[in-house]
C-alpha positions in Angstrom: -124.8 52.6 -0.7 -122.9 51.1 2.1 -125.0 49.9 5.5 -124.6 52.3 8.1 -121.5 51.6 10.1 -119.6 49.8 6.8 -116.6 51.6 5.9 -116.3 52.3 2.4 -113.8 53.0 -0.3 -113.9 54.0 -3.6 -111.5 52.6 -6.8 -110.8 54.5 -10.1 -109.2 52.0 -12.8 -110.5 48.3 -12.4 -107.3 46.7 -14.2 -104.4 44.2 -12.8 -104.0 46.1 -9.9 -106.5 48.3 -9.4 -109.1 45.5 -9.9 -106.9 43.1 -7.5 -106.7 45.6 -4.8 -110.3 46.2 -5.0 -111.5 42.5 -4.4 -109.0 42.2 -1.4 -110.7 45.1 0.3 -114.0 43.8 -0.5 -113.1 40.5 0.8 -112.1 42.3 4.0 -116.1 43.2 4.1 -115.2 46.7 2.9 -118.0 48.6 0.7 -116.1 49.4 -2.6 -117.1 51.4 -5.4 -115.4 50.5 -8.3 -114.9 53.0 -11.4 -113.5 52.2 -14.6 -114.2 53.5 -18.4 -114.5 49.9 -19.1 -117.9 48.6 -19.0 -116.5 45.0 -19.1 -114.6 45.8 -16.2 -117.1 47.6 -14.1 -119.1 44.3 -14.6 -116.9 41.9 -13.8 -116.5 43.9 -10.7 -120.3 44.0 -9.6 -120.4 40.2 -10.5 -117.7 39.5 -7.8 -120.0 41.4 -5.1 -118.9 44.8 -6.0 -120.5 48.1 -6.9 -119.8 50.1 -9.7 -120.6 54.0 -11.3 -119.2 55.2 -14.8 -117.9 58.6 -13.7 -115.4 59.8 -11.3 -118.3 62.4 -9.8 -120.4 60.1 -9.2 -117.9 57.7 -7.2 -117.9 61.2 -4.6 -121.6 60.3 -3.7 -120.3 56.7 -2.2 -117.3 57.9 -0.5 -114.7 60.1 0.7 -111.9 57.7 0.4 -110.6 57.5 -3.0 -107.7 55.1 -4.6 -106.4 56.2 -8.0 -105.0 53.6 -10.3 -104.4 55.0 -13.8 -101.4 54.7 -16.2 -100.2 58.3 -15.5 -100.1 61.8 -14.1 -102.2 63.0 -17.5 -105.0 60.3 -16.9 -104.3 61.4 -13.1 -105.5 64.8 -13.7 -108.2 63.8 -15.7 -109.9 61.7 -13.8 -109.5 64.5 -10.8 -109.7 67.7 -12.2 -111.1 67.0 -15.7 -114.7 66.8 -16.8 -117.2 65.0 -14.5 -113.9 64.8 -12.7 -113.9 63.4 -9.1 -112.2 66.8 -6.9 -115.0 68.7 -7.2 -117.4 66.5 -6.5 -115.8 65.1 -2.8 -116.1 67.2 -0.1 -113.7 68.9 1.9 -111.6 66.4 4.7 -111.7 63.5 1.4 -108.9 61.3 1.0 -107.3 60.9 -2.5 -104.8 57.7 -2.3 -102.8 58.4 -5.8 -101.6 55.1 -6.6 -100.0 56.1 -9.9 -96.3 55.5 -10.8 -95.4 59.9 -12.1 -92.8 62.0 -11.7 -92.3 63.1 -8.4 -92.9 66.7 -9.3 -96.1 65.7 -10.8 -97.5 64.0 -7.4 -96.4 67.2 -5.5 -98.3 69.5 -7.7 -101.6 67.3 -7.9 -101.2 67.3 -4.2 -101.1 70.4 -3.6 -104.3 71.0 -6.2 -106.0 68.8 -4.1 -105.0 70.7 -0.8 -105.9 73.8 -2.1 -109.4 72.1 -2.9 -109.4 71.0 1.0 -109.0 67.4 -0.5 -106.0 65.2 1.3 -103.3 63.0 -1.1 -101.6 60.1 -0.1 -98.7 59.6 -2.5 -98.8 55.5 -2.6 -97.3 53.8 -5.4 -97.2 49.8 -5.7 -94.9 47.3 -6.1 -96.1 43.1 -5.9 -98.0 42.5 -9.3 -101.5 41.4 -10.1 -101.6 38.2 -8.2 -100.5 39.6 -5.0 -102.8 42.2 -5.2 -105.9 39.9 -5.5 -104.4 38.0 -1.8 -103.9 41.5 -0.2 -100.6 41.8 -0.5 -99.7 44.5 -2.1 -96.7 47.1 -1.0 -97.5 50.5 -1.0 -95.1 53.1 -0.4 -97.1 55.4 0.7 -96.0 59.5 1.7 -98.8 62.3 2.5 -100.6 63.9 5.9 -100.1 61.4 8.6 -103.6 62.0 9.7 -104.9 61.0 5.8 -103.0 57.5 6.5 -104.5 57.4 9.6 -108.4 58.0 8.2 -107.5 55.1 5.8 -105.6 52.5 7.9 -108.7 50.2 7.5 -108.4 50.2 3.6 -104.8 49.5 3.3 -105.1 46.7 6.0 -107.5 45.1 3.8 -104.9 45.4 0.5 -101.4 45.4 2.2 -98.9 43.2 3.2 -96.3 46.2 3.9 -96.9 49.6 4.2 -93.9 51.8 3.9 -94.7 54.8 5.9 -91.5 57.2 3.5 -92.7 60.8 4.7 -95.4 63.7 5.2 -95.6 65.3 1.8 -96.6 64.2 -1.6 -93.7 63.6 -3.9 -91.5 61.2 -1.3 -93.3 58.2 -2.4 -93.0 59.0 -5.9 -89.7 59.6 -5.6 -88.7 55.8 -4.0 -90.9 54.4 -6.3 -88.9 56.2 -9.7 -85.5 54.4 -7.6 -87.7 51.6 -7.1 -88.7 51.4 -11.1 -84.9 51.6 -12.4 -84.0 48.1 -10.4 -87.4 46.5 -11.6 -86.8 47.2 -15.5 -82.9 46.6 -15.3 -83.7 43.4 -13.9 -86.1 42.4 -16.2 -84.3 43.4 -19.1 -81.4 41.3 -17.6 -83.2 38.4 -16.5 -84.4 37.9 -20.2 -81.1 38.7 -21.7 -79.6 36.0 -19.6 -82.2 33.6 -20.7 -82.1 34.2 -24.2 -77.9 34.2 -24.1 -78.4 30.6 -22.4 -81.3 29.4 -25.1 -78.7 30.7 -27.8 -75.8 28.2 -26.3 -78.4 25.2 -26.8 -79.5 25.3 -23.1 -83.0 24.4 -21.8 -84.6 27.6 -20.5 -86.4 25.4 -18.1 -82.6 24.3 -16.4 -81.4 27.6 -16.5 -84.7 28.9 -14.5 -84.4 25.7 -11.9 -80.7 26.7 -11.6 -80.6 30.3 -10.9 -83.7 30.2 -9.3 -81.8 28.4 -6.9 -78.7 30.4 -6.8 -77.1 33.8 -5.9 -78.4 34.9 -9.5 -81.9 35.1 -8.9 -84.1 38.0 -8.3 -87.8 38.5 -8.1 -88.0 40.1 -11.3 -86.5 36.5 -12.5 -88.6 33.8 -10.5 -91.9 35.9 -11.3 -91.3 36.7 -15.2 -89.1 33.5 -16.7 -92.3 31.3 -16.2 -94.0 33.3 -18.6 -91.5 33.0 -20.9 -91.2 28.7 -20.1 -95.5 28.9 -20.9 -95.2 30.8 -23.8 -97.6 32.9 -22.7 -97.6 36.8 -22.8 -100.8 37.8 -21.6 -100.2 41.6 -19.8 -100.3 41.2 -16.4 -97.5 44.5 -16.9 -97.1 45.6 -20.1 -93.6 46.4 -22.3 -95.5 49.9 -22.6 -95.3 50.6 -18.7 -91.5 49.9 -18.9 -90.9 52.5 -21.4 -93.0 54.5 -19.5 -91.5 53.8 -16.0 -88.4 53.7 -17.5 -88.8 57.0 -19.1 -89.4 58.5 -15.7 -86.2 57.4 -14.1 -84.1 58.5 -17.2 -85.8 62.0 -16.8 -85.5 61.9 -12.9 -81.8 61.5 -13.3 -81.6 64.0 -16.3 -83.1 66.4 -13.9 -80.7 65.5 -10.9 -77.6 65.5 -13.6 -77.0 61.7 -12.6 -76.0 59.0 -14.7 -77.8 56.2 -15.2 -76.1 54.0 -18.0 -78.3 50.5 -16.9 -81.6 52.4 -17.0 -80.8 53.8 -20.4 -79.8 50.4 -21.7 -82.4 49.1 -20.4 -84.9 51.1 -22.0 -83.8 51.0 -25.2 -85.0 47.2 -24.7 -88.4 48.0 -23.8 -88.1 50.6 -26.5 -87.4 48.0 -29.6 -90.0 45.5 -28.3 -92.3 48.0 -28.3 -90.8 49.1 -32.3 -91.2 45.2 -32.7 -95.3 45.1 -32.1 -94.9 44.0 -28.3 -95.9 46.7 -26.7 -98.9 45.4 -25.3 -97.2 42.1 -24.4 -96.5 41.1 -21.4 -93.2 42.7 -20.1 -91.6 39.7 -20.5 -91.9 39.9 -23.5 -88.7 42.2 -24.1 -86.9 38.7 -24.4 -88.6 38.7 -28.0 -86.0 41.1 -29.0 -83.0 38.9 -28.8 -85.4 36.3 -30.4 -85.5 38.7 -33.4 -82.2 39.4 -33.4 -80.7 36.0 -33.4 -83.0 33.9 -34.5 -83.8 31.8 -31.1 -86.9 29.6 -31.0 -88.5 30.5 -27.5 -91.2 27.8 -25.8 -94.3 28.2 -27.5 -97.9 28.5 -25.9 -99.6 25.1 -24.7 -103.1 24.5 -25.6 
């Protein structure tokens, strides 16, 4: 239990970021309570000064303030509202800081499940990747009761670099984050097209990433993922499956809102075959492995 005076927070899914964002706080001198259905994980944490509980119900007993960071609104609800689930073990005034990239619809109805349980939701998704998440600087686009951001300021100063402050009601941060998903996997997809095309003309991949790197072509998406592709190494920091399933949620979104989205669709149907190809649990860079298969190319191979 936290010393009396020490704020404390609670974590539910120890992985890339939820495991990254945890350490930051706790290197703020925050008391955090990690959770995970990893035992590995949950050790790991303790051994870098954390403390950890196997069930959501018993996370309640350390703290009201909760951050969620599962794959999706099903494991959302489960963890919550399932058995030895966390809602009904907070009390009433808790904070519940849903961190998981769903459907808009699906953060406004958790939300409101929540309110009805006197239980605040902050709809924060994340954008920055596992390595800015360990240095505190994760984006969170954050939506919900202004007076729930305000009771957990302290917590996302510890994690944060930006905090995006979108609206008062669940569902708004959701929402960016679905516009925000379509540019992330179009770019990947694109960056790893344009790498493959330039490996398939006899280029150097390492040229082409020092070039557009350098130049009007680049994007984030490029600069972060390329080098994984130059090292050969696929190790999921962000999966091929969370594109199909981000992906997935845009091309629904639209669906719903009767808007195009030709890119996104392509785009998926990348993720989609490198996931038929056995890479689903590669790194998402690994989606250049489907031009591989198609044409043939011989990509940089792992060193050591």
């Amino acid at each position: 239990m936290p010393a009396s005076g020490t704020e404390s927070v609670g974590v539910i899914g120890l992985g890339a970021i939820g495991g990254g964002v945890a350490r930051s706080m706790l290197a703020a001198g925050i008391y955090v309570t990690g959770c995970d259905i990893s035992a590995d994980a949950r050790a790991r944490f303790v051994a870098d000064g954390g403390s950890a509980v196997e069930t959501p119900a018993e996370l309640a007993a350390a703290t009201a303030i909760v951050f969620l960071f599962v794959v999706n609104a099903h494991q959302a609800r489960d963890v919550l509202f399932g058995a030895g689930g966390l809602a009904k073990a907070l009390g009433k005034g808790a904070v519940v800081v849903s961190c998981v990239t769903m459907a808009p619809d699906d953060a406004i109805s958790i939300g409101s499940e929540l309110q009805a349980l006197g239980i605040d939701m902050l709809d924060a998704p994340t954008s920055g990747g596992a390595g800015n998440a360990l240095k505190g600087k994760t984006k969170f686009m954050v939506s919900g009761v202004p007076d729930a951001l305000a009771r957990t300021r302290f917590a996302f100063n510890a994690a944060a670099e930006k905090v995006y402050e979108i609206g008062d009601k669940a569902g708004q941060g959701s929402t960016v984050k679905v516009v925000h998903q379509l540019l992330t996997g179009v770019h990947i997809t694109a960056a790893m097209e344009a790498v493959a095309l330039g490996i398939r003309l006899g280029l150097d991949p390492q040229v082409i990433f020092d070039v557009v790197t350098g130049c009007a072509g680049n994007s984030w998406m490029f600069e972060n993922r390329v080098p994984h592709v130059l090292s050969g190494d696929y190790t999921p920091l962000s999966a091929v499956e969370i594109f199909v399933k981000d992906l997935g949620l845009v091309l629904d979104t639209g669906r719903q809102a009767r808007f195009p989205l030709p890119l996104a669709a392509a785009a998926h149907q990348q993720f989609l075959a490198a996931a038929a190809g056995g890479y689903g649990r590669e790194d998402d860079a690994a989606v250049i492995k489907v031009y591989r298969d198609l044409a043939g190319l011989e990509l940089p191979k792992r060193k050591g």
